[in-house]
N, C-alpha and C positions, 0 to 999 in steps of 0.2 A: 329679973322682972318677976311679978308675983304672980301678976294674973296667969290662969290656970284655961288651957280650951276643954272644951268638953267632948272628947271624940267620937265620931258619928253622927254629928249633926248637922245642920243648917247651921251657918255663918250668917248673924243677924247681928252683930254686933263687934267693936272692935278691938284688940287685944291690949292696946295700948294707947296712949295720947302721945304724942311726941312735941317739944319746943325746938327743938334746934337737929340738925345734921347730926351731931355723934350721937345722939335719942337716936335718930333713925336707923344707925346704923348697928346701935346696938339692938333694936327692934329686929332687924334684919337678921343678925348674929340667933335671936332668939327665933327666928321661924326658920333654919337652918336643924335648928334644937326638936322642933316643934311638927316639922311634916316631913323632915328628911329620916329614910330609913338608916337604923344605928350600920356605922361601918359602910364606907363604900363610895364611890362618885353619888352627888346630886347637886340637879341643875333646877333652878329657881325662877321662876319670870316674873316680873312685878308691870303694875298697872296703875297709872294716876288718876282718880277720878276727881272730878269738882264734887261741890256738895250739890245734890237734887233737892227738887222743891222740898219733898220730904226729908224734916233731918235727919230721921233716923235708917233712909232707904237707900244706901250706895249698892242698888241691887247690879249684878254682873249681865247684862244682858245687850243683844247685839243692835244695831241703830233702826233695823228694818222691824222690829217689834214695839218701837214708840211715836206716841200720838197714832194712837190707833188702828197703826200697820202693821201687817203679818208678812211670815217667809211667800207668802206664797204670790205675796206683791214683786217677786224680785225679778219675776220675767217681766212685768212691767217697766220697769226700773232699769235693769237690763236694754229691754231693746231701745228705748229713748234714750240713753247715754251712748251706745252702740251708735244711733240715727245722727247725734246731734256732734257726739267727739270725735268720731274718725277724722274728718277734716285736719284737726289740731293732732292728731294721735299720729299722722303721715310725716310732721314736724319735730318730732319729739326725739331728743339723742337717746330714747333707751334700748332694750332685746325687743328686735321683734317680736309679737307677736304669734305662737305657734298653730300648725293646724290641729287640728281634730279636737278630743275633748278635752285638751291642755289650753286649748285657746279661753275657752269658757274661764278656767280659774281666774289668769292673767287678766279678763274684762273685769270680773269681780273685786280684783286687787286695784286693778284701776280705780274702779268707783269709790272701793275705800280710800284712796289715799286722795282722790278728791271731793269728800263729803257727800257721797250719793249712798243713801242707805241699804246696808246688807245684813248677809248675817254673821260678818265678820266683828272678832272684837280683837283690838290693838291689846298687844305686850309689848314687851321689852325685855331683853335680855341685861339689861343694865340699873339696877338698884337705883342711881341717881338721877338715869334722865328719864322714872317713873315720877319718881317725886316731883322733878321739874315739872311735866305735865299736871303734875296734881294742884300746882300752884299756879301754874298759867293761864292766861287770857281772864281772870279774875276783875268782875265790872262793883259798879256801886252795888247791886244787887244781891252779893256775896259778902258785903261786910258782916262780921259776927258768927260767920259759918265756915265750920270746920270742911279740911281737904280731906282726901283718904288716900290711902297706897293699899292694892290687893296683891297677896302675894298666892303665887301659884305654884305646885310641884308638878310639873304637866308628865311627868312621866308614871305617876300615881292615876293620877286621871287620864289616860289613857288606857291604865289597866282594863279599863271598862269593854276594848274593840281588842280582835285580831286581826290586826294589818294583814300581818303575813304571817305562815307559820311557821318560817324557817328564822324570825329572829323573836326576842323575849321580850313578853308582854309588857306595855308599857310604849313601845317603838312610836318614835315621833314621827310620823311620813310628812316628806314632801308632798305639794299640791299637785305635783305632775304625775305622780307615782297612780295607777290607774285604781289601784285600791280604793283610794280617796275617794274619786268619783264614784263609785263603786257606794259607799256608804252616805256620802255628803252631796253629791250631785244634785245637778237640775230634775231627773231622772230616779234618783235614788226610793228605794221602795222604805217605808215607814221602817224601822228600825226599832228591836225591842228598849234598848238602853236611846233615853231620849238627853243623853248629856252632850255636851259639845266635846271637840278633840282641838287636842295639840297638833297643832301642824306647822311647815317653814313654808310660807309664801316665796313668791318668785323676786328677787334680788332686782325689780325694776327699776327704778329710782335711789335716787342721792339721800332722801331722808329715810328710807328704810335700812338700808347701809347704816348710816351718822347716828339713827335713834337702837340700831341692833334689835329691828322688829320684827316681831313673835306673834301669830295669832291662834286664836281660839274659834274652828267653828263651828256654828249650830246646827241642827238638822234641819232637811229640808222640810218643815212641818206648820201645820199652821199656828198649834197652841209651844209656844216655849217657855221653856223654866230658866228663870235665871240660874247660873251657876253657883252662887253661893246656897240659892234654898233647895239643892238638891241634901238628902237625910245622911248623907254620907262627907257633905261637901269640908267639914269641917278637919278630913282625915288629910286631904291636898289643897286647902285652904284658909289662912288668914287673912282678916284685915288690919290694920293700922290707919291709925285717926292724926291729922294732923292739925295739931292749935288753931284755931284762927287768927290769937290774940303774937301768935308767935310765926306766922307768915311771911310781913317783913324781914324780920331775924334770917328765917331761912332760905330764902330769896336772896338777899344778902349774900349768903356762907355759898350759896350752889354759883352767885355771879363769881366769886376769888378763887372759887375748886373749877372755875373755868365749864362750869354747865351753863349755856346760856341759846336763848332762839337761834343767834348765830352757826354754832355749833350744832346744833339739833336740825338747825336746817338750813345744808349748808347749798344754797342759789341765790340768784342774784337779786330775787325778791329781796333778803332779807338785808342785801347789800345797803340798801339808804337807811334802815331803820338801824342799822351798826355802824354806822360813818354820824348820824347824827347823835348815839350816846356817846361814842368816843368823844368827836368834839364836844358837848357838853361836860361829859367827866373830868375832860384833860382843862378844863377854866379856857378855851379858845374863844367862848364867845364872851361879848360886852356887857356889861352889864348895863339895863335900860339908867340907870341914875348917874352912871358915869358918861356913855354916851352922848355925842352930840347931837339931836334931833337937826336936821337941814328944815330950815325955813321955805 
């Protein structure tokens, strides 16, 4: 690959176009090249985004800062999901709920994983079922506009916090681990470094498991910066541009390598919408010109 990043900067822009899965993946192989320190383990998270109104804006920022909400809406947010889901939450096969201030995270993971805006943003630990996201749920509205894949070295960006100081900078903490709260909490006192952290959410659900999800979170602050226009962002930070013209194609190539909503999310929701491609795939149903209409 030729394109060159420019290091220490804001990530405005993409390093690559891709048309097909092995583009991607050699895309991949190059941000390996490109944000991983020479010599030694590194671990990579990648992120699907749709394209925003703006084409040139796949800015990295978390749900509770758009259309013109801030973190500091999230106790709102909070207590009306708390009022309105416990009901449904008393029915639910997952870990209970814990007390004290481990409970807090676990609500917050909730609301992301059911569309209630936070200042959480989804990863992934899996190269391809980022991409998958980057191409899904795609309406008329989206013809002609490019997908993206953000790649992250979260253990670079991390450098930024001392969890702990008995292991080496960089450390991913869990959300229960009291540190966390400590810097990221409801409570948490303004913070000089205004970046977000790597952290592992609590293993609640079936599609956090199936998708290998990884989040990123913000401070508890009213003004936030998206992740890529921090001045340094571009030292743990790529993006990759995905064709438009070449989306079918790779839709396609991720349904045969067996990446599909099925897999991605595996309950019983998604049980009727995978009993009706199959039959359609396999030629089961009739065709209306061959059929017999009954009078």
């Amino acid at each position: 690959m030729s394109t060159e990043i420019q290091q220490s900067s804001p990530v405005t822009r993409c390093v690559t176009r891709i048309g097909s899965v092995e583009d991607y993946l050699r895309a991949v192989d190059y941000a390996f090249q490109k944000i991983c320190p020479a010599g030694g383990r590194c671990e990579l998270w990648y992120r699907g985004q749709n394209q925003p109104a703006n084409q040139n804006a796949f800015n990295l920022e978390p749900s509770i800062t758009r259309r013109g909400r801030n973190p500091q809406m999230e106790i709102i947010y909070l207590s009306k999901f708390k009022s309105y889901a416990i009901p449904f939450v008393q029915e639910l096969p997952s870990f209970p709920i814990p007390n004290g201030p481990a409970a807090y995270w676990h609500w917050l993971f909730m609301m992301q994983h059911y569309g209630v805006p936070t200042r959480l943003l989804d990863w992934s630990r899996d190269a391809l079922t980022a991409l998958f996201f980057a191409l899904d749920g795609r309406g008329a509205n989206d013809v002609g506009k490019d997908a993206a894949v953000w790649i992250l070295n979260p253990v670079l960006l991390n450098e930024a916090f001392s969890f702990h100081s008995f292991v080496k900078a960089g450390y991913i903490p869990n959300v229960d681990e009291k540190i966390v709260d400590l810097y990221f909490g409801p409570n948490a006192e303004i913070l000089a470094s205004k970046k977000p952290a790597a952290v592992i959410g609590p293993l609640n659900n079936p599609h956090i498991v199936a998708q290998k999800g990884v989040f990123t979170v913000f401070p508890h602050d009213k003004e936030i910066i998206p992740l890529n226009l921090f001045s340094d962002a571009s030292d743990y930070l790529l993006e990759i541009c995905v064709a438009a013209n070449k989306i079918p194609l790779i839709t396609s190539q991720l349904e045969h390598y067996g990446v599909t909503r099925f897999t991605l999310y595996p309950d019983i929701t998604e049980v009727t919408r995978q009993i009706n491609l199959e039959v359609q795939e396999e030629g089961q149903l009739p065709s209306i010109t061959n059929s017999i209409i009954p009078m």
